[in-house]
N, C-alpha and C positions, 0 to 999 in steps of 0.2 A: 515562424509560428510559435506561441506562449507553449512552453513546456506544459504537462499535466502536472495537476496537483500531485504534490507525493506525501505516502503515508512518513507519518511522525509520531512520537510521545506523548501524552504528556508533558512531559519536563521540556519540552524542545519550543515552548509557547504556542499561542492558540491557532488552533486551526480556522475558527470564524472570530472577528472583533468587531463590534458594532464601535466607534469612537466617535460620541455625540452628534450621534444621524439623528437628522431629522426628515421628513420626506410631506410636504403639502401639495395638494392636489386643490387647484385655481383658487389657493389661498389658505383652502383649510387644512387644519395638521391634522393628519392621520399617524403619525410618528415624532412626537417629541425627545431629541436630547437622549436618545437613550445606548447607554454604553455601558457592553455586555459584549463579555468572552467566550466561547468554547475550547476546551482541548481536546485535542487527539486522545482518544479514549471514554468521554464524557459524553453524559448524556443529560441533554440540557432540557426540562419541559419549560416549554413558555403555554402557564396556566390563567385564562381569563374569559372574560364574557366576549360575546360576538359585538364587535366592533371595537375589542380592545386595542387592536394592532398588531395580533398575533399574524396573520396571514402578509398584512404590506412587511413585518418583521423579514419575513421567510421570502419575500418577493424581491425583496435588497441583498437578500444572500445571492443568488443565481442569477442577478442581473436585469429578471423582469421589470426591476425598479429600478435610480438613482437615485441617491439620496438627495435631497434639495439644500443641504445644509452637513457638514460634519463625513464621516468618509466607514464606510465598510470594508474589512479588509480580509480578506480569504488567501490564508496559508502567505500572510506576511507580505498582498498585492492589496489595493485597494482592487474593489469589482470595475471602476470608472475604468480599470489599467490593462481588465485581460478582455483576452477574445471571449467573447458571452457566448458563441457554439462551443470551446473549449472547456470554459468553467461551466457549462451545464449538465456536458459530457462527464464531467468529474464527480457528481453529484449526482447522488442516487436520489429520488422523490417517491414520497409512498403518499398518494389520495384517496378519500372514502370511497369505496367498491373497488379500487385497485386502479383505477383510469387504464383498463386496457382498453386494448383498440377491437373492437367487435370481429372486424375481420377478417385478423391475426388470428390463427390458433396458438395454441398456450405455447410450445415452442418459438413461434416467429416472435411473439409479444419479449419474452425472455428475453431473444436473442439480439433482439435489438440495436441495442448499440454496441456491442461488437461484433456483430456483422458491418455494422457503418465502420466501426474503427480497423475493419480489413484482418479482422481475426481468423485464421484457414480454421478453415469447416471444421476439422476432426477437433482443435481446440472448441467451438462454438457447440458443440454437439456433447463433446464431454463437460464441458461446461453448466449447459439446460440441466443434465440428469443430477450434476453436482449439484445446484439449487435445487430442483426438484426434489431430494431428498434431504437436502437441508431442511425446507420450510413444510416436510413433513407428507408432501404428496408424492403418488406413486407415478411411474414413470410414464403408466402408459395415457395419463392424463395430456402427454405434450401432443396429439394430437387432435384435442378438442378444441371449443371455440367458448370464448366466455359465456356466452349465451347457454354454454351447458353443463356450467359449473355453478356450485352454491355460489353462496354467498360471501362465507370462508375462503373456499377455494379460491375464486378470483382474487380475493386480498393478501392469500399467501402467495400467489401470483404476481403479484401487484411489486410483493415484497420481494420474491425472486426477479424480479427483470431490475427493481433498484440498486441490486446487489452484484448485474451481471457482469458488469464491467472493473469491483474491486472498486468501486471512489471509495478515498478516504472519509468522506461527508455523506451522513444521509438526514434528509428532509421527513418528516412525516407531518402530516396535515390531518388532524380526526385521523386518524387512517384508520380505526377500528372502532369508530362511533356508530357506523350504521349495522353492525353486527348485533347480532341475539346476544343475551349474557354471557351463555355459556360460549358460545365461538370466542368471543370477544376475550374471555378470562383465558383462554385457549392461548390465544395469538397474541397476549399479553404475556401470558409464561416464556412462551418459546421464541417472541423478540427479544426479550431480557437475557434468555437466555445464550441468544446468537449472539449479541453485544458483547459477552462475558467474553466469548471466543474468537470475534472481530475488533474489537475495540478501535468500533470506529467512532468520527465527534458526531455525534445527535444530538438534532432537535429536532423533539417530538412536542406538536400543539395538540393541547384537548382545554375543554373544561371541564373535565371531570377528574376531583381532588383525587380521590382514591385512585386512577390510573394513575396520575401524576404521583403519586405517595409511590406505589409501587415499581413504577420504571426510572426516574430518576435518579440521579445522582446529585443535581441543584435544580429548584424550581426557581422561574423569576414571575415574579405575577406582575400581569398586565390588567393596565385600566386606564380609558380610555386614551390608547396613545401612548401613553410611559410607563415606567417601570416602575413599580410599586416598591417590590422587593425581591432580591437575588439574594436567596439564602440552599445551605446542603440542604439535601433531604430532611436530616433529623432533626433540623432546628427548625421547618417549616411549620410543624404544628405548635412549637413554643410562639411563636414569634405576637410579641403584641400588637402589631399593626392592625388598624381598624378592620382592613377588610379582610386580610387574612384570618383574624376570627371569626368573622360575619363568613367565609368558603368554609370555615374548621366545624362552624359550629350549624351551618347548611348541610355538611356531611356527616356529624355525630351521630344521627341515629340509625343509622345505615352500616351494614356489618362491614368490619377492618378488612382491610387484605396484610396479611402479613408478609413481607422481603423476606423470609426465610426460602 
């Protein structure tokens, strides 16, 4: 059986490595050429329009894809190399309204994969309430059913079962696109915030600059298919690429969020 991923550094090299993947589907590219890092500790947003390639990006990480060309490599394997039930299990995934399963209550949704991974109960149980007050809800939520949870709440949900097992990798997808302003500005604090104290490797997709500006560490903008540009945070707004001004100066008139 392939070992699980194990946490790392920074400094210990990348925990995700795109190396000139490309991926077409009965001929057409959906992913050209594109080679790109994460570390352990980073958090990487891949920012672009819908049908850039941010989601087939995220689909060659966890094995839903194979690359047609060029190799992806997770924690120093290419994905072609592990068991895809192992390196999914490793890998935490956050989707828009939380992708719980309707009818799991909040607990079983949580607990998920370590119940699969044969975690004794008393650990899975102290576990839930350890997420459950991590991502800011109370306890006695773990026995409702998404059905009777906001909107919020399923998505800190969402956040706590991707978290429940420790992967050193988490995925997020929009994960906070379908939320009101205020939720959304909420569960944008208090990811940044968890990151600060997991520092695990993220990527986090959206198109929208200002969440990108604010949870990032480097953005790489995607269009259609490749990579535009892989720049730090604070050089994203300098940067003279064409379209990275045409996103800079689409979100000028719309108030800053400040990384303070």
């Amino acid at each position: 059986m392939t070992a699980p991923l194990s946490h790392g550094s920074a400094t210990e090299g990348p925990a995700i490595e795109f190396d000139h993947a490309s991926f077409r589907l009965n001929g057409r590219p959906l992913l050209e050429d594109l080679t790109l890092l994460v570390k352990q500790g980073e958090t990487l947003v891949l920012l672009g329009r819908s049908g850039s390639g941010k989601t087939t990006t995220l689909k060659l990480i966890n094995r839903l894809l194979l690359p047609t060309a060029g190799e992806v490599r997770v924690n120093g394997r290419a994905t072609a190399q592990w068991d895809p039930i192992r390196l999914r299990r490793s890998i935490g995934y956050v989707i828009q309204d939380g992708g719980l399963f309707p009818h799991f209550t909040v607990e079983r949704n949580i607990a998920l994969v370590p119940r699969i991974e044969n975690w004794p109960r008393a650990r899975v149980e102290e576990r839930v309430r350890e997420l459950l007050a991590k991502v800011g809800l109370n306890a006695d939520l773990a026995s409702r059913y998404p059905s009777q949870l906001s909107g919020g709440q399923r998505q800190r949900v969402g956040v706590a079962r991707a978290l429940a097992a420790d992967p050193p990798i988490l995925i997020l997808d929009e994960a906070f696109g379908a939320l009101d302003p205020i939720t959304r500005s909420e569960m944008q604090k208090e990811f940044r915030a968890l990151q600060r104290r997991m520092q695990k490797a993220v990527i986090f997709v959206t198109h929208d600059l200002r969440e990108a500006l604010f949870l990032a560490d480097r953005i790489a903008l995607m269009e259609q298919g490749r990579l535009v540009v892989d720049l730090p945070v604070g050089e994203f707004s300098r940067s003279e690429d064409r379209l990275v001004r045409a996103y800079v100066e689409a979100f000028s008139g719309l108030p800053d969020i400040s990384r303070v």
